[in-house]
N, C-alpha and C positions, 0 to 999 in steps of 0.2 A: 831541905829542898822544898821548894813551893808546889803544891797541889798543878798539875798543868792537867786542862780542860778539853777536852774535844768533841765540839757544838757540831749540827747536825748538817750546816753547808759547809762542813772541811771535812766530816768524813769521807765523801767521795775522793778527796785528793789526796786521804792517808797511804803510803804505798807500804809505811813498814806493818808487819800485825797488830793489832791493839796488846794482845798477849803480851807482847815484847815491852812495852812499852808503860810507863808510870802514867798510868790515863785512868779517867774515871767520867762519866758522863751526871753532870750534872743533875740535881731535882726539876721537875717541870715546877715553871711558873707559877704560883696558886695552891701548889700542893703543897700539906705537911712533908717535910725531909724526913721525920719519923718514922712516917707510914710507909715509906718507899725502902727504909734501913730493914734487912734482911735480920738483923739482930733483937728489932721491937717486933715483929711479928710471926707467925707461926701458923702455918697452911696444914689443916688434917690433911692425910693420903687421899682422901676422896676428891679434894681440891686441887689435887696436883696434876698435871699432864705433860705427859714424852715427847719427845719432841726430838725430830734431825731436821738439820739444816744442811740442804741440798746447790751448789751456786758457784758458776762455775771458776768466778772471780773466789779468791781466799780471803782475802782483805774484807771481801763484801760479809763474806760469812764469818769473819774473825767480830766485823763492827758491830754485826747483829746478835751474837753470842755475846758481845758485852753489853748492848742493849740489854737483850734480854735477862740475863744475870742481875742488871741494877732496877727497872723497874719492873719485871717478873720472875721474882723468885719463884712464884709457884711452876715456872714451865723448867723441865730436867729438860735439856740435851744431852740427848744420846748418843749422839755419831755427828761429824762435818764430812758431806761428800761431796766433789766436784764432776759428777756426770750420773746420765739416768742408769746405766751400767751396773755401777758400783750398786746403786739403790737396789736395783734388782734383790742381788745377797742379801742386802741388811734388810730388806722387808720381810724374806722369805723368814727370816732365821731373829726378828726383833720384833716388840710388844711396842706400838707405836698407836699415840692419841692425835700427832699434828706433825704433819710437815712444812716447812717455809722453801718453795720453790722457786729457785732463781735463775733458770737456766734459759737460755736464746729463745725465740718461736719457733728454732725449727723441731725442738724436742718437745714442747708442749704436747704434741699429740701424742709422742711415745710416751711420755708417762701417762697422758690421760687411758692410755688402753691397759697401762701395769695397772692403773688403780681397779679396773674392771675385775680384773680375773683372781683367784685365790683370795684368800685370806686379809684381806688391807682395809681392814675395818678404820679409817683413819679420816682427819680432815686435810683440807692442803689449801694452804694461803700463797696464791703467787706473788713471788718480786720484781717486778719490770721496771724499766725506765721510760718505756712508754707512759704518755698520759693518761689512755683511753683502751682499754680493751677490746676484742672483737668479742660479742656479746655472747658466741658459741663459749668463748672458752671460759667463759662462768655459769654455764649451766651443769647442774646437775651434780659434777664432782668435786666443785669447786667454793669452800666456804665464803671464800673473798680474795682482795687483791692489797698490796702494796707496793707505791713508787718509787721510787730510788730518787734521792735519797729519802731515805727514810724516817717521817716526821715522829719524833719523841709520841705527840698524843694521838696521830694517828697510829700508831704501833698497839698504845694502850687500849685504844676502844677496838682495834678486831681483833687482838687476845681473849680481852675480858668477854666478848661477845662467842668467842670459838670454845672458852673455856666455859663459859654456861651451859653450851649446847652440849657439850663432851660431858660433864658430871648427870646431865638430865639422860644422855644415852646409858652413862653405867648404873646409874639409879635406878632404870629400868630393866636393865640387862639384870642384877641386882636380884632383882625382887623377882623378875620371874627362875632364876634358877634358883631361891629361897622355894617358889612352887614347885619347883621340878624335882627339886632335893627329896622333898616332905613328900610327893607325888611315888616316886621310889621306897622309901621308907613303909607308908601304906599301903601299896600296893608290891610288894619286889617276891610276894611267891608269884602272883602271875605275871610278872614281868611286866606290868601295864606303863606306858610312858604318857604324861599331858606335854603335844607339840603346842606353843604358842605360836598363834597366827595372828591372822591382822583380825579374827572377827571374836578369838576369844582365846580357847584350848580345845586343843581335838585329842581324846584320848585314844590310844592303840596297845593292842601288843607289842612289845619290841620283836618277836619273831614276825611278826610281819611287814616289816623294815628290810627291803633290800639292798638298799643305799640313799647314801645322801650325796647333794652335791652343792659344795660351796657356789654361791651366787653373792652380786653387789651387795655386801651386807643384810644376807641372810641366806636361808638354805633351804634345798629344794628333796625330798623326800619321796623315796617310787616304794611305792608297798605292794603286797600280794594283791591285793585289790583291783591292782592297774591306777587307782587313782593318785594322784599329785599332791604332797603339802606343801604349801609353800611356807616356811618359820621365819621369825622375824632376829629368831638365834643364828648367828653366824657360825660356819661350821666349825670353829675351832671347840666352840662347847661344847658340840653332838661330840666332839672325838673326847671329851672327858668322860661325859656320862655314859657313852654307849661302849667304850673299851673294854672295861669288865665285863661286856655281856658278849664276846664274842667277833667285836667289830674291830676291823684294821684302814688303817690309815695308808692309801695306796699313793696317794697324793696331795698336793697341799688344797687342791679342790673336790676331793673327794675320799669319802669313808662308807668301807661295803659289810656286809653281814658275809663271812666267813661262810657258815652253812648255806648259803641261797650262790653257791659259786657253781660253774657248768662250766667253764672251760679256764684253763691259762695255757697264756703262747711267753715262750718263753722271752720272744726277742719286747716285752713288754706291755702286753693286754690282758685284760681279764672279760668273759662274758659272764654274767651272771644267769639268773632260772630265768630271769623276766626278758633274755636276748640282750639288754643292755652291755656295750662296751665301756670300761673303764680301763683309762691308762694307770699305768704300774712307773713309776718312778725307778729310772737306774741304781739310785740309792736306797731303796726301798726293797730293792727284790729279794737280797739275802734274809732281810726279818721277814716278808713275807712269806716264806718258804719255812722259815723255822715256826711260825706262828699259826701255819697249817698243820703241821706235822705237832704243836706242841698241843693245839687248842681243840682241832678234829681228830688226831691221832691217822690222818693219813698216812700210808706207807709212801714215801719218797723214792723212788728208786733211783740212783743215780743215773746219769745216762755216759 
């Protein structure tokens, strides 16, 4: 049976899945076929980045998955979902370097507020059919954009442009827990931590660490001091390094020091010695409780 082709003005009018179908998206123009064959080449782990595709059309997200598959190997998809809902879960619960979002304008802004809050250290490429964007909705959270349909080289050049930016993030992410590591190592009878900031490292005690709190890719830090860190570590690291020392994970944008706790309500707060409120996750309470009781040796008493 002969190779059958499908060029970038009839994807729009594919209705069955690419999946389904004996398709394969040609070489661009100019390029080696070699370079683009998944079989002549091989991406270190450093070079690779995750990736879901989000749209509420299936077909659209079937054509771009095969895109993507034939002239970037190096991007893994991890999930296809059709509403900002579904993403909710898989952000909370998945290790994510890029998203491709292709959902209406009237959810543009509910994801743009998921991106703000917990943990979503990630980038996000929109897919419109519009020509033109409104110029709000590329600022700040937003690496770039794509049209529908979707042009073979223009697909290539905001990959390879998203994919620089992403290995220069973990190259630095990288090297500062390489200091942080060794930072413990040298110091871990007196507990001393180096937080990276925007102006260097600021060394502390970890006992005087009341909590942290995940912020837009990076985290905010209240010590006994009353003074403020702001790290350019996102909080998921502070919950690696600081859990042996005592600290729990109340929420996905927040992790507190155990010892500096003054109150819990049961229906789910916590105030800490500094008056700060932190919420306590539904799914969270029963280790909470057992991680008091294992790590303080507080008496629990049932009620």
């Amino acid at each position: 049976m002969a190779t059958k082709y499908i060029y970038k003005d009839e994807m729009s009018r594919i209705s069955t899945p690419v999946s389904d179908m004996e398709t394969m998206i040609p070489p661009l123009t100019g390029y080696n076929e070699k370079a683009w064959d998944k079989k002549h080449i091989h991406y270190k782990d450093s070079q690779k980045i995750t990736s879901l595709l989000i749209d509420s059309d299936i077909n659209a997200c079937n054509i771009l998955e095969n895109m993507l598959n034939y002239h970037c190997p190096y991007v893994t998809i991890t999930g296809k979902l059709n509403s900002v809902d579904q993403a909710k879960t898989w952000i909370d619960t998945k290790s994510l370097d890029l998203v491709f979002f292709g959902i209406g304008t009237e959810q543009k802004n509910e994801f743009s507020a998921l991106k703000k809050t917990g943990n979503t250290n990630f980038e996000v490429i929109y897919i419109t059919e519009k020509e033109y964007l409104n110029v709000a909705t590329l600022q700040q959270n937003v690496f770039g954009y794509l049209r529908k349909p979707i042009q073979e080289i223009q697909l290539l050049n905001v990959v390879k442009d998203v994919q620089q930016k992403i290995i220069q993030q973990k190259d630095r992410i990288k090297k500062s827990k390489e200091l942080l590591e060794n930072t413990f190592r040298i110091g871990s009878q007196k507990d001393i931590i180096g937080i990276p900031t925007l102006e260097g490292y600021e060394f502390l005690p970890i006992e005087n660490i009341i909590c942290c709190q995940g912020m837009q890719k990076c985290t905010k830090l209240i010590t006994n001091n009353e003074s403020n860190l702001i790290s350019s570590y996102n909080i998921g690291e502070f919950v690696k390094l600081l859990q042996p020392f005592g600290f729990f994970s109340t929420h996905k944008s927040f992790l507190i020091n155990l010892s500096k706790i003054r109150k819990y309500y049961k229906e789910g707060s916590i105030i800490m010695n500094s008056g700060h409120h932190i919420p306590l996750a539904r799914r969270r309470k029963e280790l909470f409780l057992q991680s008091i009781k294992r790590d303080l040796k507080f008496p629990i008493i049932p009620r």
